[in-house]
C-alpha positions as CSV (number, residue, x, y, z in Angstrom):
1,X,-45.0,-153.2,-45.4
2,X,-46.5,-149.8,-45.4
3,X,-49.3,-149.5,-43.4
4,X,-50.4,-145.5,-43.8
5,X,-52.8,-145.6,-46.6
6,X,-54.6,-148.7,-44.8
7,X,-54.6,-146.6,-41.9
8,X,-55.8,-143.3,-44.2
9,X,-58.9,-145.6,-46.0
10,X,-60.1,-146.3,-42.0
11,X,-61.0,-142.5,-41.4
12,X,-64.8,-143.5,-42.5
13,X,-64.9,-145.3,-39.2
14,X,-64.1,-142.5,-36.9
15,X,-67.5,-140.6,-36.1
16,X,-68.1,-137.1,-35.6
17,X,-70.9,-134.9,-33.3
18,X,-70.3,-138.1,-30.7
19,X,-71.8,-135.9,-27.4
20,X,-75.2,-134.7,-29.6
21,X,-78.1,-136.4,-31.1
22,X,-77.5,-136.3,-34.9
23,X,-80.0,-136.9,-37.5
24,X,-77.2,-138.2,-39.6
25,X,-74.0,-139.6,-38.6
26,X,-71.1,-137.9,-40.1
27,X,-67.9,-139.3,-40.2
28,X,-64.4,-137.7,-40.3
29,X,-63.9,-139.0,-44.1
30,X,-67.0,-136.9,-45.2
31,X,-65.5,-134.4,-43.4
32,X,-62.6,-134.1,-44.4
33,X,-64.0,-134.0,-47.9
34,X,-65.9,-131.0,-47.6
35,X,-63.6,-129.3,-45.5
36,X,-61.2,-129.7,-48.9
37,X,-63.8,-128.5,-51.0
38,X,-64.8,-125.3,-48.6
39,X,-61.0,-124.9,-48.1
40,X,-60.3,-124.7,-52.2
41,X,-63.3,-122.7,-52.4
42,X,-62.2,-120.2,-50.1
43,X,-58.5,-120.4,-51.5
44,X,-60.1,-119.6,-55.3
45,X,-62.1,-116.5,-53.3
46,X,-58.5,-115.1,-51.6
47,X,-56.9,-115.5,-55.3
48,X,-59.6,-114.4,-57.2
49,X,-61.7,-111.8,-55.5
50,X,-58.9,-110.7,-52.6
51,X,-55.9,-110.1,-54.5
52,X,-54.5,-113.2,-52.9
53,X,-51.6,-115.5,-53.8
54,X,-52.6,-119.2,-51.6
55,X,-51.9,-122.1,-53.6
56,X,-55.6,-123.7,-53.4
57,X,-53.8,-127.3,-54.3
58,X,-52.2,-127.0,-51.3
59,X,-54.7,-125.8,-49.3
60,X,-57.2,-128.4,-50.6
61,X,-54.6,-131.1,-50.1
62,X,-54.1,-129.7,-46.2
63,X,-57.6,-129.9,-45.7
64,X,-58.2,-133.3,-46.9
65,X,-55.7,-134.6,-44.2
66,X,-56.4,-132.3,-41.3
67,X,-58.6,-134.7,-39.4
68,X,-56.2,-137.9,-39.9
69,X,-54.4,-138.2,-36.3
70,X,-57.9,-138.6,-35.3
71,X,-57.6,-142.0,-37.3
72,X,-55.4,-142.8,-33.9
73,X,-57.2,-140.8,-31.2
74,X,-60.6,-140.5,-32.6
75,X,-62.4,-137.5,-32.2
76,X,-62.4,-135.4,-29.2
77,X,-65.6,-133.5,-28.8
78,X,-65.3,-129.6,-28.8
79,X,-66.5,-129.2,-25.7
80,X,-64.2,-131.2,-24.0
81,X,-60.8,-130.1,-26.7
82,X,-61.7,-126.7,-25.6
83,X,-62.4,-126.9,-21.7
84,X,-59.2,-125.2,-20.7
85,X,-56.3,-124.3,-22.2
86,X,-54.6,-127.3,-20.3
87,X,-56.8,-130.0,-21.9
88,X,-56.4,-128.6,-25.5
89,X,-52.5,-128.6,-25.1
90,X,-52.5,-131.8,-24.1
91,X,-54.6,-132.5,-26.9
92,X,-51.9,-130.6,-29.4
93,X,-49.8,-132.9,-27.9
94,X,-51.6,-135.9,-28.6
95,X,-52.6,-135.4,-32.2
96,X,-48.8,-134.2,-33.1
97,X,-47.5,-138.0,-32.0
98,X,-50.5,-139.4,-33.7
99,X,-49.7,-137.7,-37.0
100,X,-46.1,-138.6,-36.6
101,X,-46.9,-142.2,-36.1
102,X,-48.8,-141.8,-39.1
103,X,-45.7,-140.4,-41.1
104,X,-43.5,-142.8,-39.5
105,X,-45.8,-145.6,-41.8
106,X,-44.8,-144.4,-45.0
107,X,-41.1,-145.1,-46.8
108,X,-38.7,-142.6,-45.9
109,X,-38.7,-141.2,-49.4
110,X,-42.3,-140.1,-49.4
111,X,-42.6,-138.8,-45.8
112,X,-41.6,-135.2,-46.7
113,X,-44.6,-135.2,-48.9
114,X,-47.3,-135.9,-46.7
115,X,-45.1,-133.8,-43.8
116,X,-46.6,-131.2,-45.3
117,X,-50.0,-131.8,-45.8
118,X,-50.7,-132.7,-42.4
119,X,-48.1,-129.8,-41.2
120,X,-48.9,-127.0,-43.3
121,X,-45.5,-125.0,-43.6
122,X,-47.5,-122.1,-45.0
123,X,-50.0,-120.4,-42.3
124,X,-52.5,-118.6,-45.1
125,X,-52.9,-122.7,-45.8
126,X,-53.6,-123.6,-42.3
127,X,-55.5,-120.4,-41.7
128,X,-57.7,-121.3,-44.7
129,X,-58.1,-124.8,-43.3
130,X,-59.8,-123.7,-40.1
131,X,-61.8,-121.7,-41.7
132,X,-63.1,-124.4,-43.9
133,X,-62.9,-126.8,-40.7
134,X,-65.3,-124.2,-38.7
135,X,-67.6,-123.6,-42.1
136,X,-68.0,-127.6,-42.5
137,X,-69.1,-127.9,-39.1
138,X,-72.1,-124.5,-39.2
139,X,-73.2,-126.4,-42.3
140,X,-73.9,-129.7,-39.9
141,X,-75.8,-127.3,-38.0
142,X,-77.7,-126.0,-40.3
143,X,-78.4,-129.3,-42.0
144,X,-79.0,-130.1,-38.6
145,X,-81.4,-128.1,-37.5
146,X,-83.6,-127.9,-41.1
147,X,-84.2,-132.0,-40.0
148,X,-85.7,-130.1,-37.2
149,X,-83.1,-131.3,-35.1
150,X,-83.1,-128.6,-32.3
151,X,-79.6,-130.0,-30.8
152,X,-77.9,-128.1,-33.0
153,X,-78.8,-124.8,-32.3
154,X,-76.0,-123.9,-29.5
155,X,-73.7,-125.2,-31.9
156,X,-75.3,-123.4,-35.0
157,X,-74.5,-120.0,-33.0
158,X,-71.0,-120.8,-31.8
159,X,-69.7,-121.5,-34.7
160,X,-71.3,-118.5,-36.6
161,X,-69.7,-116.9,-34.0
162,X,-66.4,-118.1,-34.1
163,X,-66.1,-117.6,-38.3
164,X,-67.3,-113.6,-37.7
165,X,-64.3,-113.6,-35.2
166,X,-61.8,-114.9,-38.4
167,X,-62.4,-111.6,-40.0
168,X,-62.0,-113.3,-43.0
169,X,-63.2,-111.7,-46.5
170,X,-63.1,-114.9,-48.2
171,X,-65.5,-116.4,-45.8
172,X,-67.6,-113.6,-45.4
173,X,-68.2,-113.8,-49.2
174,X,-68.5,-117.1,-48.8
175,X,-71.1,-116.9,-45.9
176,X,-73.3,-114.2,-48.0
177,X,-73.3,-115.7,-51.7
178,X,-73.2,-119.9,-50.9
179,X,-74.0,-120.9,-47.4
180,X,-78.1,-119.7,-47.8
181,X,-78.3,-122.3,-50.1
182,X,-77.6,-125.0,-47.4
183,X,-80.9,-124.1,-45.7
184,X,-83.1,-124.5,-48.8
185,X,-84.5,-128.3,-49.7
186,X,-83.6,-129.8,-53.1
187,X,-86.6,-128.3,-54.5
188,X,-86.2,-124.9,-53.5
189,X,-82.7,-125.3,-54.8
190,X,-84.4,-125.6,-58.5
């Protein structure tokens, strides 16, 4: 038996944000989804608007399985990840034998498929990925902190801060024409 996509299908039980107060739980399933959205998004942007030559399948496919070592570990809390540079090599570490034991489910004949999408050969694919990754989670802030939610707002500057240091045209575009609209109600939205 093959136990990976039972494994995969378990990702809706792993939660997210697990230090702060949420107003909503968010688990890494959902995000991983919209990471793969964001990630495609900003793939079309490169292609379309920056003269670039990503493959957005790929990138969208990356992005949906970036999170899935966490099935295994769960997910470590940034603040913690990023401590030192000790703890967050350790925590390289960790997530590369949990994605392997991951691979190591599936039948030797599909394991170079999946290598990839959770190792991204290409690094415009990965780079896109953390972009998205670091996008998905300013968007829980901001959702965050419009359900008044005042927990977030550390977070909320970090992360804007960390996505200006990408220097990223896609995202910037990104950042000016879509992410306002995460701020406005359904209503406003009309």
């Amino acid at each position: 038996m093959n136990h990976f996509f039972a494994y995969i299908n378990r990702m809706r039980f792993i939660q997210r944000w697990a230090l702060m107060r949420n107003s909503y739980t968010e688990n890494i399933q959902e995000h991983s989804h919209q990471v793969a959205v964001l990630a495609h998004a900003l793939a079309v942007l490169r292609n379309e608007k920056f003269g670039g030559q990503v493959d957005a399948g790929a990138v969208a496919v990356a992005a949906l399985y970036h999170d899935a070592g966490e099935i295994l570990t769960g997910d470590m809390p940034t603040p913690i990840k990023y401590y030192n540079p000790a703890i967050r090599q350790a925590y390289k570490a960790v997530e590369q034998v949990a994605e392997e034991k991951l691979l190591d489910m599936l039948p030797p004949e599909l394991r170079p498929a999946y290598e990839d999408a959770l190792h991204p050969a290409d690094p415009e694919v990965e780079e896109l990925v953390k972009a998205a990754d670091k996008l998905s989670a300013h968007i829980k802030c901001i959702e965050e902190l419009k359900a008044g939610n005042n927990e977030f707002r550390q977070a909320a500057a970090q992360t804007a801060a960390a996505m200006d240091a990408m220097r990223l045209p896609e995202l910037d575009y990104f950042r000016e024409h879509f992410l306002p609209s995460y701020s406005l109600t359904l209503d406003e939205l009309e």
